[in-house]
SEFIDREN-554956 format. One record per residue: residue number from 1; z, y, x of N, C-alpha, C in turn. Coordinates in nm, 4 decimals, m for minus. Layout:
N
pos/n_z/n_y/n_x/ca_z/ca_y/ca_x/c_z/c_y/c_x
NUM/Z/Y/X/Z/Y/X/Z/Y/X
...
% end
This chain:
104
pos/n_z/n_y/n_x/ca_z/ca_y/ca_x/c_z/c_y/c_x
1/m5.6376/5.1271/1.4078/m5.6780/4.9886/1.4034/m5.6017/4.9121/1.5116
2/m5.5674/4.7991/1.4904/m5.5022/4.6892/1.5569/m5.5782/4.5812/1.6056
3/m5.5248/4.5103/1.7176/m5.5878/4.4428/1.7434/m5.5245/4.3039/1.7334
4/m5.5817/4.1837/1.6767/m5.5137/4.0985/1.6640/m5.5825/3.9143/1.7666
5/m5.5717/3.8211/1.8423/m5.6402/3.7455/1.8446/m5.6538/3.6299/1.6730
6/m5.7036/3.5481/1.7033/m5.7598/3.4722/1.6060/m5.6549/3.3979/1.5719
7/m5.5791/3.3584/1.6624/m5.4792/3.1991/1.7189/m5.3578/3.2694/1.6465
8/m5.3336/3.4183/1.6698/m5.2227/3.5221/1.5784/m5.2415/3.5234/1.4289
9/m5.4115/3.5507/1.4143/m5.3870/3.4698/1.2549/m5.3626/3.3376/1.1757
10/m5.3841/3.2910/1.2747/m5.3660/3.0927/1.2141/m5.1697/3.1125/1.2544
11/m5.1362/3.1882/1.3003/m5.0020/3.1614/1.3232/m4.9418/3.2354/1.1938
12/m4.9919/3.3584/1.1786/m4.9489/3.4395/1.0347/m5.0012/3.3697/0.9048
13/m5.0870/3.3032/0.9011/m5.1411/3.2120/0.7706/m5.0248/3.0932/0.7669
14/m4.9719/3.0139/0.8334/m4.9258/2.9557/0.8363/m4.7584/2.9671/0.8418
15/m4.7312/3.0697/0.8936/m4.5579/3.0914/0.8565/m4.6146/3.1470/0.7153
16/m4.6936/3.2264/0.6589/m4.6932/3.2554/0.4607/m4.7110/3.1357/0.3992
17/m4.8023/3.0318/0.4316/m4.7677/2.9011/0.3686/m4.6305/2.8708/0.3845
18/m4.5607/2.8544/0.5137/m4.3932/2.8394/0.4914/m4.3153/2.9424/0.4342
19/m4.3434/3.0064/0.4249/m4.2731/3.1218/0.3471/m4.3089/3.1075/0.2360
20/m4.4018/3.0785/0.1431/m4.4420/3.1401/0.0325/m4.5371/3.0184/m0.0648
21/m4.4590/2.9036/m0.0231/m4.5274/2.7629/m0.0589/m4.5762/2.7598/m0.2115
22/m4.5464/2.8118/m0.2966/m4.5546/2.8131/m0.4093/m4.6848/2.9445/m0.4205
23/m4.7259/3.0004/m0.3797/m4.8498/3.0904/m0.3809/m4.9228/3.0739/m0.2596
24/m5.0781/3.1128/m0.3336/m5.2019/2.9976/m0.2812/m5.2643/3.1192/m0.1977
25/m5.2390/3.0903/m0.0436/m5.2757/3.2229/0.0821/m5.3880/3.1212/0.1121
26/m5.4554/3.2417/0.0842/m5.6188/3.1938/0.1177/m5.6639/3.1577/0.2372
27/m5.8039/3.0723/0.2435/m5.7751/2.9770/0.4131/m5.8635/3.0863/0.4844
28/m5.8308/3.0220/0.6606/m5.8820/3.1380/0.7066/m6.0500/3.0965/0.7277
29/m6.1216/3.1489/0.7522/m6.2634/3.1377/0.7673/m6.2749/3.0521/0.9786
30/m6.3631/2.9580/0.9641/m6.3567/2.8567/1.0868/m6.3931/2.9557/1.2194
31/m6.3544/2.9258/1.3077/m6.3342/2.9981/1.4578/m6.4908/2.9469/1.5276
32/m6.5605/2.9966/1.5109/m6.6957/2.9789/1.5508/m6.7027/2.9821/1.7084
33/m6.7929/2.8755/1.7850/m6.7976/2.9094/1.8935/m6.9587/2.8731/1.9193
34/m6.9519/2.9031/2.0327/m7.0993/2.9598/2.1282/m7.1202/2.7596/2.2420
35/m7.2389/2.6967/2.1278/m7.2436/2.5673/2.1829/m7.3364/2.5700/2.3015
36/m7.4752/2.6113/2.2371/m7.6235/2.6051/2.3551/m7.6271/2.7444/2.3489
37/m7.7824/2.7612/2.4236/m7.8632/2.8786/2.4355/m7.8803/2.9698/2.3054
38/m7.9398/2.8853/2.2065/m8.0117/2.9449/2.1036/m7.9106/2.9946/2.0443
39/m7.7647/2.9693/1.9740/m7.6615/3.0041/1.9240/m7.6184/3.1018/2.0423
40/m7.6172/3.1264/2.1518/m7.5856/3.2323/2.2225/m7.6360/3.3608/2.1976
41/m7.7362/3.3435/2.1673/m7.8570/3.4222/2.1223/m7.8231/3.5208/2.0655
42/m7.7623/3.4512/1.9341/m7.7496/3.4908/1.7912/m7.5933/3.4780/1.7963
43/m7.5353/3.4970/1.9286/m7.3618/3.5183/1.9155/m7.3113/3.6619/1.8775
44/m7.4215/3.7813/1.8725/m7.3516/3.8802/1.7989/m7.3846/3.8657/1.6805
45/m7.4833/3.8261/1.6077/m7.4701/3.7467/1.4600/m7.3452/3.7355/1.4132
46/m7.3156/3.5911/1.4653/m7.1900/3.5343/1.4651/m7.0831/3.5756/1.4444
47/m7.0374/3.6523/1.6010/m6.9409/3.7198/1.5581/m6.9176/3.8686/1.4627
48/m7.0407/3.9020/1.4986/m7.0099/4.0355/1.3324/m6.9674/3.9177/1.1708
49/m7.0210/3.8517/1.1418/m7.0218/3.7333/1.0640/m6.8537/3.7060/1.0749
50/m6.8068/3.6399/1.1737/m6.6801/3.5549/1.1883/m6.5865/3.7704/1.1716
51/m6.5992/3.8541/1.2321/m6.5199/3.9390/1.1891/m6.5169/4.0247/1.0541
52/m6.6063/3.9921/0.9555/m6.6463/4.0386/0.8500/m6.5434/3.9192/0.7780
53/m6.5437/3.7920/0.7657/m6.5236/3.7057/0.7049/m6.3335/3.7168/0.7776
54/m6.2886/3.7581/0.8690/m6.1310/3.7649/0.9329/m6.1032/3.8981/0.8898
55/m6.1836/3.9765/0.8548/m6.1261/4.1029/0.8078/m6.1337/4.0901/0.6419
56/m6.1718/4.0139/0.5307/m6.1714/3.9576/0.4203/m6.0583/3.9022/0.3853
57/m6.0208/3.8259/0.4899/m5.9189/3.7087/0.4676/m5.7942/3.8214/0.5056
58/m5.7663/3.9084/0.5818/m5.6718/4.0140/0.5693/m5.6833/4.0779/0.4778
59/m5.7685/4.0868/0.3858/m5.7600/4.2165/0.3156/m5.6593/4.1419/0.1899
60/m5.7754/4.0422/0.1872/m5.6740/3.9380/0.0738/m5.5219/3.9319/0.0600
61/m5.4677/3.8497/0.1946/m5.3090/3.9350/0.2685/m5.2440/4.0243/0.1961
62/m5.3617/4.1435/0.2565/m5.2776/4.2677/0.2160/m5.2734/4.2910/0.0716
63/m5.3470/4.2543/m0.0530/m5.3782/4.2612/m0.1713/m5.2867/4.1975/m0.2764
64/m5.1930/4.1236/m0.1678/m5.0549/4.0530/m0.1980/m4.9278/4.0868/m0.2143
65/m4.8618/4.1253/m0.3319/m4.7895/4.2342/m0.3125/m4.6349/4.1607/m0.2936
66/m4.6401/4.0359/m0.3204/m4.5473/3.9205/m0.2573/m4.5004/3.9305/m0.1395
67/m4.6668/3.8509/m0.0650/m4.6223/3.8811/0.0690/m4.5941/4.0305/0.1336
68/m4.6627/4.1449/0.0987/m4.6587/4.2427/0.1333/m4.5279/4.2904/0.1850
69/m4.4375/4.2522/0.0285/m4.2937/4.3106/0.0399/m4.1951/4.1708/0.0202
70/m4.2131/4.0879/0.0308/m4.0808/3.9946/0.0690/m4.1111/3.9282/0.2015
71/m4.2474/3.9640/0.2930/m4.2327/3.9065/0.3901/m4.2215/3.9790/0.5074
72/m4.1071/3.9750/0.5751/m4.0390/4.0706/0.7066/m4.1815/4.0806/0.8083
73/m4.2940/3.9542/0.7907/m4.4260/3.9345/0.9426/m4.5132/4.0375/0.9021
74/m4.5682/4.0728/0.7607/m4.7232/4.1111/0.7162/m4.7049/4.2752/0.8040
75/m4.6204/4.3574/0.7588/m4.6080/4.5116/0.7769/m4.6342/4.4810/0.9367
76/m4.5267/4.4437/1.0416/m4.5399/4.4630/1.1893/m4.6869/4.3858/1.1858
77/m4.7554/4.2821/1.1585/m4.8592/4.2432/1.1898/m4.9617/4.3184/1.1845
78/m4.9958/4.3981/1.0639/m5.0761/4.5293/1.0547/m5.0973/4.6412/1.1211
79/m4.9523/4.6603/1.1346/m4.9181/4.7929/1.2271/m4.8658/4.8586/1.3782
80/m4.8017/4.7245/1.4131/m4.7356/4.7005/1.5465/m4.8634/4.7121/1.6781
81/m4.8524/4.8237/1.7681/m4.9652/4.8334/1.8481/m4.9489/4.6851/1.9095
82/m5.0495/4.7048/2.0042/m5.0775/4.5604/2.0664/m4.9692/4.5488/2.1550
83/m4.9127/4.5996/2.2480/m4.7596/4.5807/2.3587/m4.6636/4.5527/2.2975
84/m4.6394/4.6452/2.1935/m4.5073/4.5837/2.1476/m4.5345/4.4544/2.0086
85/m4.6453/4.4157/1.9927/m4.6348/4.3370/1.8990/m4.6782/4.2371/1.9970
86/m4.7040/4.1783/2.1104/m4.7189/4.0747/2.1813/m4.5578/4.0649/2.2936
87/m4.4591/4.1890/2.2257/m4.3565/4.1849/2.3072/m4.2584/4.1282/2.2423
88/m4.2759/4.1700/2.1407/m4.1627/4.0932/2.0107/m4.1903/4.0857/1.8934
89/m4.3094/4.1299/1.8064/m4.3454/4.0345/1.6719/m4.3839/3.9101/1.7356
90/m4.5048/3.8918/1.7703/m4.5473/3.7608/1.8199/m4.4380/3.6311/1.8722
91/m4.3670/3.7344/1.8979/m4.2733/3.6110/1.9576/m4.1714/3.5138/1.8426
92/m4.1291/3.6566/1.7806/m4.0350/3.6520/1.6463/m4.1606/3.5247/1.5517
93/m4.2860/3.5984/1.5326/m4.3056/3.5328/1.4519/m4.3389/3.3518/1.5068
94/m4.3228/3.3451/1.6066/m4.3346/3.1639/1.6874/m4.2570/3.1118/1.6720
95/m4.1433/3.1863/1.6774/m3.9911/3.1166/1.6661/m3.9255/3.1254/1.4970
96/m4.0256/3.1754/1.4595/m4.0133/3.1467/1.3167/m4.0820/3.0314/1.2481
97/m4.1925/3.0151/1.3357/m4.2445/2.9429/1.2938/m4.1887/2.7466/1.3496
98/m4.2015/2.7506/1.4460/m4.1398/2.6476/1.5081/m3.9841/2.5961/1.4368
99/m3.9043/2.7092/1.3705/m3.8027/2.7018/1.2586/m3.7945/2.6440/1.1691
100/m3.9692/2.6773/1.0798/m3.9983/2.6125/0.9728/m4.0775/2.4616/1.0028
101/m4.0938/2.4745/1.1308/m4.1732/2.3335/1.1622/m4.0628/2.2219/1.1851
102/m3.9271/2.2053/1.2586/m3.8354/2.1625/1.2714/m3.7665/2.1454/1.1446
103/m3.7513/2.1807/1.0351/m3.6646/2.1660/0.9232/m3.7779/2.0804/0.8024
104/m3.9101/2.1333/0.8762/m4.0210/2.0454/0.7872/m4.0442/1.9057/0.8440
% end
């Protein structure tokens, strides 16, 4: 298992929309946060909830056999331990993205 932050998936959802504009990558489920007391409460709720619903939205991803295999990000995103994928996927995939943001 891998570990990914949240902000890494809104970055991988979003270079497959630039990549893959013509097929419909499912949205990601909202980044829940911890307002008062009572929602503190019930913040492991929550987050079992918010990781049930981020591990859905990957599975979907992976169920893609598009992205699977024409896109160079999905494989290292899955599989790349955490050091070397915050050493150079992550990076690769920013500057990919910022690529497609500049030409857009």
């Amino acid at each position: 298992m891998v570990e990914r932050r949240y902000s890494e998936v809104v970055d991988l959802r979003e270079l497959l929309v630039c990549q893959f504009p013509t097929l419909i990558i499912p949205p990601l489920p909202a980044k829940s946060a911890v307002r008062d007391v009572e929602t503190f409460l019930n913040a492991g709720d929550a987050i079992a909830i918010q990781r049930f619903n981020l591990q859905f939205f990957l599975k979907e991803i992976a169920a893609m056999p598009v992205v699977m295999f024409f896109s160079e990000w999905t494989a290292p995103f899955f599989l790349d331990p955490r050091d070397s994928f915050e050493t150079s996927t992550l990076l690769r995939i920013r500057a990919a993205l910022k690529a497609f943001r500049t030409v857009n």
